[in-house]
N, CA, C and O atoms as CSV, one atom per row, in Angstrom:
chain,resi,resn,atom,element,x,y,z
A,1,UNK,N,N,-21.824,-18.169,-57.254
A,1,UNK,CA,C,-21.664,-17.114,-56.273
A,1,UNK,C,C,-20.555,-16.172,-56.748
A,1,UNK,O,O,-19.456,-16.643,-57.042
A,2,UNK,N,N,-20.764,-15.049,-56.821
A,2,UNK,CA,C,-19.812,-14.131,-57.791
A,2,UNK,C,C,-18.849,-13.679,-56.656
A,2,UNK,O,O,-19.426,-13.366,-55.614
A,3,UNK,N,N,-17.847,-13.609,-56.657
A,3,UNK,CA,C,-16.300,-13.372,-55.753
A,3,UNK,C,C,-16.325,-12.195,-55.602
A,3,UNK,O,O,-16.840,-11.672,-56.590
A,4,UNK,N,N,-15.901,-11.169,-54.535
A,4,UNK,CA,C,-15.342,-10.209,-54.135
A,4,UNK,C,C,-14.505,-9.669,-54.852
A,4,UNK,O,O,-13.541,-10.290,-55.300
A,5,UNK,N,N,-14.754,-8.285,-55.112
A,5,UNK,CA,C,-13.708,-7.511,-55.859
A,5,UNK,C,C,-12.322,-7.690,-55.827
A,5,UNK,O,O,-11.568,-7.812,-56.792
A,6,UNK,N,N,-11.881,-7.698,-53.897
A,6,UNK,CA,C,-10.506,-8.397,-53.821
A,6,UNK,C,C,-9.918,-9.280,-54.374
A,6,UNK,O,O,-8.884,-9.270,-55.042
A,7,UNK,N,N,-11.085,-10.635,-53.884
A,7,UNK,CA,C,-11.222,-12.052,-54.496
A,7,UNK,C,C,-10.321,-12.173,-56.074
A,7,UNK,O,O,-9.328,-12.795,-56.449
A,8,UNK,N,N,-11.410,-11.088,-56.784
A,8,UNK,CA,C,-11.382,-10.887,-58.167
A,8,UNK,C,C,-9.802,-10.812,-58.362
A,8,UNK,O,O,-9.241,-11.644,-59.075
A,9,UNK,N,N,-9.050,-9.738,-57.675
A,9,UNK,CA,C,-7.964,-9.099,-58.004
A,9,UNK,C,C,-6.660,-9.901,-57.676
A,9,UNK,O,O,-5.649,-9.821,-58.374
A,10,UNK,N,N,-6.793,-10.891,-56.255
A,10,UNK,CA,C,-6.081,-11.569,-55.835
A,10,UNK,C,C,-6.414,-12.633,-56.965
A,10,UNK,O,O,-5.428,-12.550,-57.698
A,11,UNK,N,N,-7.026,-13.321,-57.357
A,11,UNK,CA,C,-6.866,-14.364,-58.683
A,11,UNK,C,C,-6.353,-14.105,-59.822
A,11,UNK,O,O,-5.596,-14.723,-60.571
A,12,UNK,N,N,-7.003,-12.833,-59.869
A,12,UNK,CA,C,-6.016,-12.331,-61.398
A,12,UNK,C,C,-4.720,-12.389,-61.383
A,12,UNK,O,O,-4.073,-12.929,-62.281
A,13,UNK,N,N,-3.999,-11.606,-59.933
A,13,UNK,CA,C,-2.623,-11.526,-59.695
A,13,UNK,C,C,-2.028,-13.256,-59.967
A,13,UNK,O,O,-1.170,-13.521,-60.808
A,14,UNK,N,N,-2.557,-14.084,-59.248
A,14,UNK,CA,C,-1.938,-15.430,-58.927
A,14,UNK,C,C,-1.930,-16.078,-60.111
A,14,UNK,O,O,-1.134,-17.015,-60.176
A,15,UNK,N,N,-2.777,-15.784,-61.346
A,15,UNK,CA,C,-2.907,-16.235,-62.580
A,15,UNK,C,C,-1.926,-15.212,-63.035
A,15,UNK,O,O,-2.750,-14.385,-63.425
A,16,UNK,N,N,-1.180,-14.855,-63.189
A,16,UNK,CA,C,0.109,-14.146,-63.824
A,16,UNK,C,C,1.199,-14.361,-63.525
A,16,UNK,O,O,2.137,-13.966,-64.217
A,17,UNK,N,N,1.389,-15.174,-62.204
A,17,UNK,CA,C,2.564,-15.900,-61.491
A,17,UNK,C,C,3.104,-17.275,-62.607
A,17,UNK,O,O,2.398,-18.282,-62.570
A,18,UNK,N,N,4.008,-17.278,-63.310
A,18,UNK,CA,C,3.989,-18.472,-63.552
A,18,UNK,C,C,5.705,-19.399,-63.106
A,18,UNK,O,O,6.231,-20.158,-63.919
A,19,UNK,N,N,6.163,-19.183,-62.061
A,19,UNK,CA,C,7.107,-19.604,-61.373
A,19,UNK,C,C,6.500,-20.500,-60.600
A,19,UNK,O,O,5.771,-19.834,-59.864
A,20,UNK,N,N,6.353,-21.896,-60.282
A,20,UNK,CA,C,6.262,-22.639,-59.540
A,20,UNK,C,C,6.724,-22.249,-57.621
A,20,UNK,O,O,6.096,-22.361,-56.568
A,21,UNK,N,N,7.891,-21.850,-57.920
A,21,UNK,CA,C,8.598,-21.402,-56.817
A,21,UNK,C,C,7.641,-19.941,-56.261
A,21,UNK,O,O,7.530,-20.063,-55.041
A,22,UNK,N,N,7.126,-18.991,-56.607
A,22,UNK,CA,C,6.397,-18.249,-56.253
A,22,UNK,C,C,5.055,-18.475,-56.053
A,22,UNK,O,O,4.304,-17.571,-55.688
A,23,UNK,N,N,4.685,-19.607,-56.261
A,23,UNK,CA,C,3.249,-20.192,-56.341
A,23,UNK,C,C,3.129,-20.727,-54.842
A,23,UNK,O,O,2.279,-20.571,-53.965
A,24,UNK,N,N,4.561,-21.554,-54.928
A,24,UNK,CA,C,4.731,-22.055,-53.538
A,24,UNK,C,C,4.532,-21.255,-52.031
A,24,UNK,O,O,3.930,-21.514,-50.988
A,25,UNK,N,N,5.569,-19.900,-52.632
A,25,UNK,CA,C,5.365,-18.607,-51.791
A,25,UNK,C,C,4.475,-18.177,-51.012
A,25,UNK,O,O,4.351,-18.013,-49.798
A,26,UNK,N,N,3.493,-17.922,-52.505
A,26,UNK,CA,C,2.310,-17.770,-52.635
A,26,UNK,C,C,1.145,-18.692,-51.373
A,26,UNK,O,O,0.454,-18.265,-50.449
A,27,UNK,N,N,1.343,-19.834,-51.821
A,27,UNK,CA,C,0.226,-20.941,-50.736
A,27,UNK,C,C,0.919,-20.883,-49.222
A,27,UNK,O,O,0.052,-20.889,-48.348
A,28,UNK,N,N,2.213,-20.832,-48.733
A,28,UNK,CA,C,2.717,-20.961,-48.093
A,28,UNK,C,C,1.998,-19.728,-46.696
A,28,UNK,O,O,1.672,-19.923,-45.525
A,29,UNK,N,N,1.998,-18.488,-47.583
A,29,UNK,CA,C,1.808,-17.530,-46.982
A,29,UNK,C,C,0.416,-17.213,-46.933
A,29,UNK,O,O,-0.034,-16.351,-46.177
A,30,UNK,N,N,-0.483,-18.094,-47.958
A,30,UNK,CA,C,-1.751,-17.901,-47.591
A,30,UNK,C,C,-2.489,-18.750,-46.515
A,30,UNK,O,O,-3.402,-18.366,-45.783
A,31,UNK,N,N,-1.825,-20.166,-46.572
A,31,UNK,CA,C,-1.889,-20.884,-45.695
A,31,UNK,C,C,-1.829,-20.359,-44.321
A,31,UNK,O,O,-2.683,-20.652,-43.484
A,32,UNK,N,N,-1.136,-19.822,-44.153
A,32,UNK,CA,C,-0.349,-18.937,-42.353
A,32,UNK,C,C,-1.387,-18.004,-42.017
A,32,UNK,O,O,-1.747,-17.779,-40.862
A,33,UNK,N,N,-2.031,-17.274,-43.417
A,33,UNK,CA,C,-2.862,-16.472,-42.938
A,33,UNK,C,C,-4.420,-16.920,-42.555
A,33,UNK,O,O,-5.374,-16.389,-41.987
A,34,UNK,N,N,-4.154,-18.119,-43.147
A,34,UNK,CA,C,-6.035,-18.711,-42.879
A,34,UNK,C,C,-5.935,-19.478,-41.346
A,34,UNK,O,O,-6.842,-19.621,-40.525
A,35,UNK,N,N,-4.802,-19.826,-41.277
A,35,UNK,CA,C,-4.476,-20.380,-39.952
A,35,UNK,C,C,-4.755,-19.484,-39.033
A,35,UNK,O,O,-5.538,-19.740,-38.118
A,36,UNK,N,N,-4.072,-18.173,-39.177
A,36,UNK,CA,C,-3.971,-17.222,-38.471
A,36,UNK,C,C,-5.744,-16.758,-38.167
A,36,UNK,O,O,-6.360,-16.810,-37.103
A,37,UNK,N,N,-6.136,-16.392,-39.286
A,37,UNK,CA,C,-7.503,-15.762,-39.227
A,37,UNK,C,C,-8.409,-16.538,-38.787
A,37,UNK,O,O,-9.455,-15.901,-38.908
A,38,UNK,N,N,-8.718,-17.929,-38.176
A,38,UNK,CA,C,-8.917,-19.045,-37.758
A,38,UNK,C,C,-9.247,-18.745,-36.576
A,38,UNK,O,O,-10.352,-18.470,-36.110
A,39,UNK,N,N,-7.798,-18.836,-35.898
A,39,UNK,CA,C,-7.474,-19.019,-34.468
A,39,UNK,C,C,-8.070,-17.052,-34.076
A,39,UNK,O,O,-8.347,-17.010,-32.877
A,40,UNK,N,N,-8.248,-15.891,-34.626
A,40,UNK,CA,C,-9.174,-14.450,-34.571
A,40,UNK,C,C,-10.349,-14.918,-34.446
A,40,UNK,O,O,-11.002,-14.348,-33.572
A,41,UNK,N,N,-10.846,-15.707,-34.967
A,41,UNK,CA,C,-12.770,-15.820,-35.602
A,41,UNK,C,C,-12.866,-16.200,-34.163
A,41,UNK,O,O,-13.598,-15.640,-33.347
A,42,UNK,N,N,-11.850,-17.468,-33.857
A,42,UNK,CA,C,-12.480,-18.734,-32.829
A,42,UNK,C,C,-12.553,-18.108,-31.684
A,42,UNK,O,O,-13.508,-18.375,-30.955
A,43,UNK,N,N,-11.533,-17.101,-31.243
A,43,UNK,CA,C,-11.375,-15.874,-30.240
A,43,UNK,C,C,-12.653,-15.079,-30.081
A,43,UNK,O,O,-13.399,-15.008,-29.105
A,44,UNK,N,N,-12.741,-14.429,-31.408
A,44,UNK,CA,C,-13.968,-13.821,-31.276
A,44,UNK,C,C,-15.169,-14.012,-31.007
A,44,UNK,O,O,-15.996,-13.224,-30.548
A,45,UNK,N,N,-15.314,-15.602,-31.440
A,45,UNK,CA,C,-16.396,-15.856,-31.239
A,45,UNK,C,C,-16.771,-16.324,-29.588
A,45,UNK,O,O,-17.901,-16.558,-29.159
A,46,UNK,N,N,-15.761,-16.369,-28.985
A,46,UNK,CA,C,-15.587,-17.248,-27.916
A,46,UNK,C,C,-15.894,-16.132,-27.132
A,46,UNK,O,O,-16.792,-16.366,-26.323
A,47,UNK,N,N,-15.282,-14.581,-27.090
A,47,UNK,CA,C,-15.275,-13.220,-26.362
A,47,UNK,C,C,-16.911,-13.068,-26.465
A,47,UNK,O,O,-17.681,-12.663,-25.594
A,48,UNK,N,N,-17.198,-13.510,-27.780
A,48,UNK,CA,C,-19.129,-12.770,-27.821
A,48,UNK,C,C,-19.586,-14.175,-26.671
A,48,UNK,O,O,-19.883,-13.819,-25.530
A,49,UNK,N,N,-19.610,-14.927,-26.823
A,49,UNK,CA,C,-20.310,-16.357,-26.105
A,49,UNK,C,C,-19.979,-16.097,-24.780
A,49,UNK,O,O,-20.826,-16.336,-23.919
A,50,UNK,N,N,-18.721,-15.578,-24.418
A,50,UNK,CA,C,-18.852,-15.191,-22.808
A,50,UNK,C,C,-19.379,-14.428,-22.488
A,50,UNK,O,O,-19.995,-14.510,-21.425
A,51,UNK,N,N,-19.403,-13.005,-23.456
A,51,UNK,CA,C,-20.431,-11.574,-22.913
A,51,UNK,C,C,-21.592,-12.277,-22.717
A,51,UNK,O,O,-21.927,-12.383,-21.537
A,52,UNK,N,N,-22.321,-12.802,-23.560
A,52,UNK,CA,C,-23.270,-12.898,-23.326
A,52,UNK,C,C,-23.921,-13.915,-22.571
A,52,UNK,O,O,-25.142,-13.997,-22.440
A,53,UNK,N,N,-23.051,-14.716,-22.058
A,53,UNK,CA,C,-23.367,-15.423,-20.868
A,53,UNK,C,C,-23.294,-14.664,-19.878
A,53,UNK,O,O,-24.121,-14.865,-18.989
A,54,UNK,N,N,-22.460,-13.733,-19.726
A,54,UNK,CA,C,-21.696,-13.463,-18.456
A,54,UNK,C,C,-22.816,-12.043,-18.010
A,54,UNK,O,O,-22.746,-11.594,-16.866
A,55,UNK,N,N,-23.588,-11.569,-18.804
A,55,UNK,CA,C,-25.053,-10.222,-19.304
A,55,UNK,C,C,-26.206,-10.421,-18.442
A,55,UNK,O,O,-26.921,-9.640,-17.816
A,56,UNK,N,N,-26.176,-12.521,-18.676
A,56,UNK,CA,C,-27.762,-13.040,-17.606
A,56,UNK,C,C,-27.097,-14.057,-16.933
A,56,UNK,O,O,-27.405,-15.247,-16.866
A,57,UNK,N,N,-25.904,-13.314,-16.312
A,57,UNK,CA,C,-25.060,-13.759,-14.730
A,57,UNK,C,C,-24.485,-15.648,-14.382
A,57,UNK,O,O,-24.027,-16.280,-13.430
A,58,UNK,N,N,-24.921,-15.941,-15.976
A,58,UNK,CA,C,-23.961,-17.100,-16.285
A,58,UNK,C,C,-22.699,-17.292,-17.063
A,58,UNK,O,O,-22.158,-16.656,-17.968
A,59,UNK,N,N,-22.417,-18.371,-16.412
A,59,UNK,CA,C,-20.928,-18.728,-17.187
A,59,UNK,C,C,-21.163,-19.580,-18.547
A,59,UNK,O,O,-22.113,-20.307,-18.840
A,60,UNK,N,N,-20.067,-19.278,-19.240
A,60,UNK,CA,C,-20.377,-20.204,-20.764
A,60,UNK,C,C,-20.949,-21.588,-20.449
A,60,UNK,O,O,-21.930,-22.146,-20.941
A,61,UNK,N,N,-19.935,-22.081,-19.330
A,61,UNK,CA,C,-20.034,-23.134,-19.427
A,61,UNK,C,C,-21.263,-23.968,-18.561
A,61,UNK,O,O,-21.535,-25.168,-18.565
A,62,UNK,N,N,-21.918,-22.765,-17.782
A,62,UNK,CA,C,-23.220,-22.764,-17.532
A,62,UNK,C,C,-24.079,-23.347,-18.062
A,62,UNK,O,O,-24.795,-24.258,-17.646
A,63,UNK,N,N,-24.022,-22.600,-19.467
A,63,UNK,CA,C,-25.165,-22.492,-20.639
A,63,UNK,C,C,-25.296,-23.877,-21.426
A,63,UNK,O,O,-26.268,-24.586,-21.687
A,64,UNK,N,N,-23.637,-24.002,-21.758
A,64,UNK,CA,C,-23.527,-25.058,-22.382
A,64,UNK,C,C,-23.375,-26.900,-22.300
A,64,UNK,O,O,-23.535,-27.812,-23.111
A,65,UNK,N,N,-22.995,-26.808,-20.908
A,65,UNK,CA,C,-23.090,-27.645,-20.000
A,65,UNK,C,C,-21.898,-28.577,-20.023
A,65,UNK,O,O,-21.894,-29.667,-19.450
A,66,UNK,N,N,-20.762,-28.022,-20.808
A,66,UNK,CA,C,-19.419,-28.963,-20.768
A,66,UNK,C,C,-18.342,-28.088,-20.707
A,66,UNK,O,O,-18.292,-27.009,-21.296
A,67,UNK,N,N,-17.459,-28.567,-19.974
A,67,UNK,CA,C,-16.158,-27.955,-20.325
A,67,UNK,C,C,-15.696,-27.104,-21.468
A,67,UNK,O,O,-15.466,-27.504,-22.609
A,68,UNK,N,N,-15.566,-25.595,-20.914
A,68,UNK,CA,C,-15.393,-24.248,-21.748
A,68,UNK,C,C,-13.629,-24.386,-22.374
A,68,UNK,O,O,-12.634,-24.328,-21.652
A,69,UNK,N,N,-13.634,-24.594,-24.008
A,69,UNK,CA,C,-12.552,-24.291,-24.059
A,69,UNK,C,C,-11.650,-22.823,-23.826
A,69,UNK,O,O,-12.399,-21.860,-23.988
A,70,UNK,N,N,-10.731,-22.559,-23.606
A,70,UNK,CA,C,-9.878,-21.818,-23.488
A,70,UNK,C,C,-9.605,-20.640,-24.665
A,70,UNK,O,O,-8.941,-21.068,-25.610
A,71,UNK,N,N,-9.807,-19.934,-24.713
A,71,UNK,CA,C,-9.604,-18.872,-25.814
A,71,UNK,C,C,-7.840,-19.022,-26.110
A,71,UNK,O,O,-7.122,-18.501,-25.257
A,72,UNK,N,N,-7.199,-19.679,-27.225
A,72,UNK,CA,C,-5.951,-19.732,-27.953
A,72,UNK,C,C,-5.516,-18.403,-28.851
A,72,UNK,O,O,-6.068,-17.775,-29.754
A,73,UNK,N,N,-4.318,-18.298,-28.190
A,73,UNK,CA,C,-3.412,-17.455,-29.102
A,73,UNK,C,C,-2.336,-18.846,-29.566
A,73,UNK,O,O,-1.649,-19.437,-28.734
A,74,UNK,N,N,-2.358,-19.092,-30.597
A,74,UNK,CA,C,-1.411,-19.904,-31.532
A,74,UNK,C,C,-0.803,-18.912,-31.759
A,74,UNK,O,O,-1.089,-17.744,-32.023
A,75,UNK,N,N,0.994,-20.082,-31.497
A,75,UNK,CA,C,1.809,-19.049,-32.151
A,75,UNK,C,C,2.648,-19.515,-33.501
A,75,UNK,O,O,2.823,-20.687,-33.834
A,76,UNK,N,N,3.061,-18.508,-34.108
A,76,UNK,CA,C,3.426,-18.851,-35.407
A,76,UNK,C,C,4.649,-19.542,-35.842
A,76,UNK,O,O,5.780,-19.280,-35.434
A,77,UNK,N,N,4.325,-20.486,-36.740
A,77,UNK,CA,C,5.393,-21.042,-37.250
A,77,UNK,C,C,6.448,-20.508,-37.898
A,77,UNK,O,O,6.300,-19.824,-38.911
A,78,UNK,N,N,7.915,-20.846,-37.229
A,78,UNK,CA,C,9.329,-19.910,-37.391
A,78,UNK,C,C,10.156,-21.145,-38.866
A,78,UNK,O,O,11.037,-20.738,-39.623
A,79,UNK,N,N,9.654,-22.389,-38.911
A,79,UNK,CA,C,10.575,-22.881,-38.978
A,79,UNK,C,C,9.687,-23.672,-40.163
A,79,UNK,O,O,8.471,-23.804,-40.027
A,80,UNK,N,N,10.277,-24.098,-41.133
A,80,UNK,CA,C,9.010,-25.367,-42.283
A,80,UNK,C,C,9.948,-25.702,-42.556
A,80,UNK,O,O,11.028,-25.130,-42.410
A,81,UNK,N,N,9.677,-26.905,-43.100
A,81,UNK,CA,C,10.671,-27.691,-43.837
A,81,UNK,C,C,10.527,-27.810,-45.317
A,81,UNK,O,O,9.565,-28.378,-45.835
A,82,UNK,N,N,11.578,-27.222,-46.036
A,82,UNK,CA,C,11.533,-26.721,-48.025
A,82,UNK,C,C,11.058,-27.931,-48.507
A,82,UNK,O,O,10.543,-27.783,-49.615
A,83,UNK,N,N,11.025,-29.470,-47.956
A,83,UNK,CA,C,10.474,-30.511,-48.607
A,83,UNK,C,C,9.115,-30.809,-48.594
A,83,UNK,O,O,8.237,-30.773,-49.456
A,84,UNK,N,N,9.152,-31.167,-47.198
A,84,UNK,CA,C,7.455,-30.986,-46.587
A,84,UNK,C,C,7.040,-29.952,-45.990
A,84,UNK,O,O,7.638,-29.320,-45.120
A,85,UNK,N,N,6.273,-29.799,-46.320
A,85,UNK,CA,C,5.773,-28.200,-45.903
A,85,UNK,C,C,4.318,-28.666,-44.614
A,85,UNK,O,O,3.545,-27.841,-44.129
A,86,UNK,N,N,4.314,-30.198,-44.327
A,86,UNK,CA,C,3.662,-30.116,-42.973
A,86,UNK,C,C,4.547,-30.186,-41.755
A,86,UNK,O,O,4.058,-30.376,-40.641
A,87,UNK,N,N,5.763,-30.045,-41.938
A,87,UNK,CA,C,6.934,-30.164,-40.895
A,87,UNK,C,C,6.717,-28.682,-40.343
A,87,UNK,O,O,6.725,-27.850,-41.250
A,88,UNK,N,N,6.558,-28.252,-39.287
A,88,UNK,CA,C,6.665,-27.094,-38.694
A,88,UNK,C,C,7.179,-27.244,-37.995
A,88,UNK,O,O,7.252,-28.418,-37.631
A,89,UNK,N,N,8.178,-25.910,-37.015
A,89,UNK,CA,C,8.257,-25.648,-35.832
A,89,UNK,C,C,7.954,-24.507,-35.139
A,89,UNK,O,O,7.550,-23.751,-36.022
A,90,UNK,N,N,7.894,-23.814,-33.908
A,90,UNK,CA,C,7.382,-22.454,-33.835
A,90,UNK,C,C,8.740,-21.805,-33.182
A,90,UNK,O,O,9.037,-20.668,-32.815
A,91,UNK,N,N,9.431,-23.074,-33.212
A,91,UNK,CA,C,11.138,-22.342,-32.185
A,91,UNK,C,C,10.933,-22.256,-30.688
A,91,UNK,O,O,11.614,-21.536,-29.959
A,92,UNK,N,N,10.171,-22.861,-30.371
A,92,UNK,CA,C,9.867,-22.664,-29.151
A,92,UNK,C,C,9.743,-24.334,-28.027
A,92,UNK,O,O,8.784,-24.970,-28.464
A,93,UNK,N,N,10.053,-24.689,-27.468
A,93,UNK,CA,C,9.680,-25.817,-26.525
A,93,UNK,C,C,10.723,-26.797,-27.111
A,93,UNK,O,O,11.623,-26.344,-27.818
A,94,UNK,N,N,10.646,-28.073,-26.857
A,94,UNK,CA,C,11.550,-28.945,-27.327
A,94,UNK,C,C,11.869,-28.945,-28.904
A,94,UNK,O,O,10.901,-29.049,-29.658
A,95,UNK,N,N,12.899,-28.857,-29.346
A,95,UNK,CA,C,13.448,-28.692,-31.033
A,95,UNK,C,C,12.679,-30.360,-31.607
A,95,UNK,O,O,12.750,-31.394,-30.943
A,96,UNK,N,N,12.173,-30.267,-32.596
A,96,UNK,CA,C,11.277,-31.116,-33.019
A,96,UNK,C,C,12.936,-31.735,-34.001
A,96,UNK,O,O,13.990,-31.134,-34.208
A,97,UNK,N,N,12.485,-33.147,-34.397
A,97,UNK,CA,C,13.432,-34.225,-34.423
A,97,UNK,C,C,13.990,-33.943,-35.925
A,97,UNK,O,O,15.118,-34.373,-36.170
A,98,UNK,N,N,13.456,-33.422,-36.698
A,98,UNK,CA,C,13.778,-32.830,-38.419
A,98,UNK,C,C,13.937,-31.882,-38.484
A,98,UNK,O,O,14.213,-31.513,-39.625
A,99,UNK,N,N,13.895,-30.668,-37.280
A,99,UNK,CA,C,15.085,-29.995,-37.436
A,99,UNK,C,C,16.461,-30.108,-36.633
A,99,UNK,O,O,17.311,-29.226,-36.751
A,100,UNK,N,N,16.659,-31.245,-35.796
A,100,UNK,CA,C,17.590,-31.573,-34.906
A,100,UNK,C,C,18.152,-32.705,-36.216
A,100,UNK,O,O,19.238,-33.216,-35.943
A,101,UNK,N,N,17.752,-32.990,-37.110
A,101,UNK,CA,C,18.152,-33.638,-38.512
A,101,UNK,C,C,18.841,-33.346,-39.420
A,101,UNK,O,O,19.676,-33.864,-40.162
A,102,UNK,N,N,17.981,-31.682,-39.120
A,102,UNK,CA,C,18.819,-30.511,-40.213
A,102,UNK,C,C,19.712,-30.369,-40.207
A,102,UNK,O,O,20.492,-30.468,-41.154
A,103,UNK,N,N,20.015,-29.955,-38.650
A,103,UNK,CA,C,21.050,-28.833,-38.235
A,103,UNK,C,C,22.299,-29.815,-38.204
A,103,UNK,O,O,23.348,-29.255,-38.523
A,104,UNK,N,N,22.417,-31.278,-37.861
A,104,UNK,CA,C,23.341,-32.478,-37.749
A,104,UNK,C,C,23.471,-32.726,-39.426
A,104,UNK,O,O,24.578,-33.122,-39.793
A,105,UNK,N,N,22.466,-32.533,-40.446
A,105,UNK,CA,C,23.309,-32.730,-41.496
A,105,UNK,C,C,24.114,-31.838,-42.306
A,105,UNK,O,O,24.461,-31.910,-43.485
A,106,UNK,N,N,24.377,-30.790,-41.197
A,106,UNK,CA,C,25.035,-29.579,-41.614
A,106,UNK,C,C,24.770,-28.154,-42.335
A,106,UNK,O,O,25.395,-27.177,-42.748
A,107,UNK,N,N,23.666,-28.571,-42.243
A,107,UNK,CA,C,22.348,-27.164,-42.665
A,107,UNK,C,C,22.501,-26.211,-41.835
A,107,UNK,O,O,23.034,-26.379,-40.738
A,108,UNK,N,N,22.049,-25.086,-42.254
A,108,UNK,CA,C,21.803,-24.036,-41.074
A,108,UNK,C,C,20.230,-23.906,-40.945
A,108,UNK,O,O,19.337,-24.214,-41.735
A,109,UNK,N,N,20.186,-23.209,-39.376
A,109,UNK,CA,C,18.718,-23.161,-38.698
A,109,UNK,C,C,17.744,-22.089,-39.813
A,109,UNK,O,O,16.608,-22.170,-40.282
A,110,UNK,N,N,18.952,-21.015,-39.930
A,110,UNK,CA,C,18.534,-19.884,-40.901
A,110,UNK,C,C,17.512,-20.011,-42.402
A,110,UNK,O,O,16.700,-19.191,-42.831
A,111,UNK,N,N,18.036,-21.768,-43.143
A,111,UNK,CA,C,17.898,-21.798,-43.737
A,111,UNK,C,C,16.053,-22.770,-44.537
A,111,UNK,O,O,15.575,-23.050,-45.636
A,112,UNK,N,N,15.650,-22.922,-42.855
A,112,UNK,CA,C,14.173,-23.242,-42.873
A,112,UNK,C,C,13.631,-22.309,-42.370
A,112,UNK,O,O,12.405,-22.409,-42.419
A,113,UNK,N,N,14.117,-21.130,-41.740
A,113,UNK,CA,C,13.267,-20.134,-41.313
A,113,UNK,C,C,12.541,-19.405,-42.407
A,113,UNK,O,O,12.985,-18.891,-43.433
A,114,UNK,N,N,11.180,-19.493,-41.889
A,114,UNK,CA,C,9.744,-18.602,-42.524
A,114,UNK,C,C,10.162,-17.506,-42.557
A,114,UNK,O,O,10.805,-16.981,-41.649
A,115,UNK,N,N,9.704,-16.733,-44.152
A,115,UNK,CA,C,9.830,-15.177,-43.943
A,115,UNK,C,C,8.695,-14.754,-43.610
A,115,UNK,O,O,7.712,-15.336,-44.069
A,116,UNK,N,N,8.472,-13.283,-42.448
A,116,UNK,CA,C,6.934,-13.003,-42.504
A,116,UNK,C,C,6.920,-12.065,-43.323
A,116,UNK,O,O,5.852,-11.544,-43.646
């Protein structure tokens, strides 16, 4: 299946990276964005599935016959951890226990914060 011109251009670029540390960058931030573009599709798709329930005067969950999930806005992760990179936080609700780890081993908060 032959790749998208973009496709094309974004590989070429990433094949010229040869810093480990920018590679990292690199996945880090592509990662956020597939996440991101994820939680758009699932929205979208969810906005068309109600129109068109809602067109021949039913509800989604009419149609479908179970409990309609909720259309999600996820919010974004403020906080990763430079070791593991499945440690997140979004800064928001109770401070998760590795960065209440961090900050006690004398780290700063500043210094796991995501750049966007």
């Amino acid at each position: 299946m032959p790749y998208s011109t973009a496709l094309q251009e974004a590989v070429t670029a990433i094949n010229q990276i040869t810093s480990v540390n920018e590679l990292e960058e690199v996945r880090t931030k592509l990662e956020r964005h597939i996440s991101t573009r994820r939680v758009v599709q699932h929205n979208e798709a969810m906005a068309q599935m109600h129109k068109i329930a809602s067109s021949v005067g039913m509800s989604l969950a009419d149609i479908v016959g179970a409990k309609v999930p909720k259309i999600v806005n996820k919010v974004a992760v403020k906080y990763r951890h430079p070791v593991d990179p499945t440690l997140e936080w979004s800064g928001r609700g109770r401070r998760k226990q590795w960065v209440s780890d961090w900050i006690a081993g004398g780290r700063l908060l500043s210094e796991i914060e995501v750049s966007q």
